[in-house]
N, C-alpha and C positions, 0 to 999 in steps of 0.2 A: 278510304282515306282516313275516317275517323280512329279506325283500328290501326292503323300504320302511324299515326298522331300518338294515338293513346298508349301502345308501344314503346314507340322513341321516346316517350317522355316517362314512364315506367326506367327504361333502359337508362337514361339518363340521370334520373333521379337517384338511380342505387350505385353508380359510376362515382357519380358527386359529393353520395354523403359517407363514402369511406373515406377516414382518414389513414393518413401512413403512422406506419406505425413508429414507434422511434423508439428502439432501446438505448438505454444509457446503463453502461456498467454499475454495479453497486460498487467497484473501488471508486466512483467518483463523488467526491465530494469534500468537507471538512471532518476531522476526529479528533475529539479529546480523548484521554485517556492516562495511562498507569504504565509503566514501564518496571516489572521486578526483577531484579538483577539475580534474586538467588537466595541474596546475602540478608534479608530482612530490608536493603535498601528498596526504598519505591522513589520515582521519582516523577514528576509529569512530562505528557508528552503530546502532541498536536500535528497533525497531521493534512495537508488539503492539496489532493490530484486531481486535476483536470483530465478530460476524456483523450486527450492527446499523450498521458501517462507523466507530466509535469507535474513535479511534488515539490512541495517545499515542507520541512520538518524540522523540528524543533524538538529536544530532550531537554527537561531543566527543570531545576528549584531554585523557591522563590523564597524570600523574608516572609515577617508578617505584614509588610508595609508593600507588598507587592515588586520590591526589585528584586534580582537576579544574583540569586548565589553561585548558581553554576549553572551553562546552558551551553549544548552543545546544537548547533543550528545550519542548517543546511537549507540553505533558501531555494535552490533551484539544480533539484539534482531528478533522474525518470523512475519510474516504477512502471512492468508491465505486465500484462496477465498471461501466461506462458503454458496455463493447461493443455492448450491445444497446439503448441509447436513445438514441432519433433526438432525442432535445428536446438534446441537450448539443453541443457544439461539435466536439467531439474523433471523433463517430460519424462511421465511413464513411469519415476519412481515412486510417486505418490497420487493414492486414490482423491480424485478430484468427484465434487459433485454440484448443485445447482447453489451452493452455500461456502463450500470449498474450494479455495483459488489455487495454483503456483503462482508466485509471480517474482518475479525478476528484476531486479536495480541494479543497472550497468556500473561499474566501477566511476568514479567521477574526483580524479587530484584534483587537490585545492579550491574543492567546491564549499567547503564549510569555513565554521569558526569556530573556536573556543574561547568562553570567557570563565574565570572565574575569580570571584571577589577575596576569597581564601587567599590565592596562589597571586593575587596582582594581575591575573592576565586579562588583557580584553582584547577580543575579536583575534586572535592568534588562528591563522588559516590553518584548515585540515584537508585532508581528503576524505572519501565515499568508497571503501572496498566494496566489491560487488558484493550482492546479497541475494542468496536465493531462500526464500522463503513461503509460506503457507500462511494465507489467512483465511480465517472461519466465521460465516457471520453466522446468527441467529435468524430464524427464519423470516423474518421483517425487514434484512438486512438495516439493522439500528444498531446495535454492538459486537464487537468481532474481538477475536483474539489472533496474533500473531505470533511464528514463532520461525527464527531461524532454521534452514535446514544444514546452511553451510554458507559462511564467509570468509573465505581464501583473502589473505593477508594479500601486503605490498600489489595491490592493484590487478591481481590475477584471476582468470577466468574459471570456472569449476571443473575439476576433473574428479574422477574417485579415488585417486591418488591425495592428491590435493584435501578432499572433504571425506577422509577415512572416520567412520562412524557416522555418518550421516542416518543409517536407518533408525537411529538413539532419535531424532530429532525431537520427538515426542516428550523427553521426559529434560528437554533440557532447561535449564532454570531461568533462561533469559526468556520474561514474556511480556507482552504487550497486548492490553487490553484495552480498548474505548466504546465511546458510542460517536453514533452522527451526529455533529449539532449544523450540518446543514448539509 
């Protein structure tokens, strides 16, 4: 009896003190960051997805007093990681790795705004063209670089039609770089 005691409580003990495990994406969380357009322009940019793929983002420059010269804002638009589904467009064209994403942002009309102090606009509605795109973290997952692989105008889906040159993705001038600030 003492060994059937001493047993069940061996068995128990190592039942008990494992925890579950819980991954959480490295796309989740907050990003600041740099946005170059090409042109010499840089501008900043912020970024914060939840593990449900909900992002809200923000492109913009600011005065030295801290208000808003121009900011292009999309409070509530998805983002998703798409390396591993064959249903999306993006699967299979690009080598993915433990640091290397696809990931996906559904089309979204008049999800955004634009203001800018220059032009008199403020909050002037936009929409969200799909974007499929590649991001790269460092092996910390602490700073990452993005880059479009292909964004099909007037709210349409990716086709190779549609995203001719796409294998260029690499060298194209629009990038986005950050770190995690949380």
């Amino acid at each position: 009896m003492k060994k059937l005691t001493f047993i069940l409580s061996i068995l128990l003990l190592f039942s008990c003190s494992k925890d579950p495990v819980i991954k959480v994406s490295p796309l989740v969380g907050a990003f600041e960051g740099k946005v170059d357009f090409g042109d010499g322009v840089l501008v900043d940019t912020y970024f914060e997805r939840t593990e449900q793929g909900e992002v809200s983002w923000d492109i913009f420059r600011k005065d030295n007093t801290g208000n808003y010269i121009e900011r292009y804002n999309w409070p509530s638009i998805s983002m998703f990681d798409v390396s591993n589904n064959p249903a999306n467009w993006l699967y299979g064209k690009i080598e993915t790795s433990e640091t290397r994403f696809l990931i996906y942002s559904p089309a979204a009309p008049e999800s955004g705004f634009y203001t800018s102090m220059q032009f008199g606009v403020t909050d002037l509605p936009m929409g969200w063209n799909a974007h499929y795109s590649v991001i790269e973290f460092d092996e910390t997952f602490t700073t990452y670089t993005l880059k479009n692989v292909c964004v099909p105008q007037e709210f349409q889906l990716a086709n190779d039609s549609l995203c001719e040159g796409w294998e260029n993705w690499e060298s194209s001038p629009l990038t986005f770089t950050g770190t995690r600030v949380k």
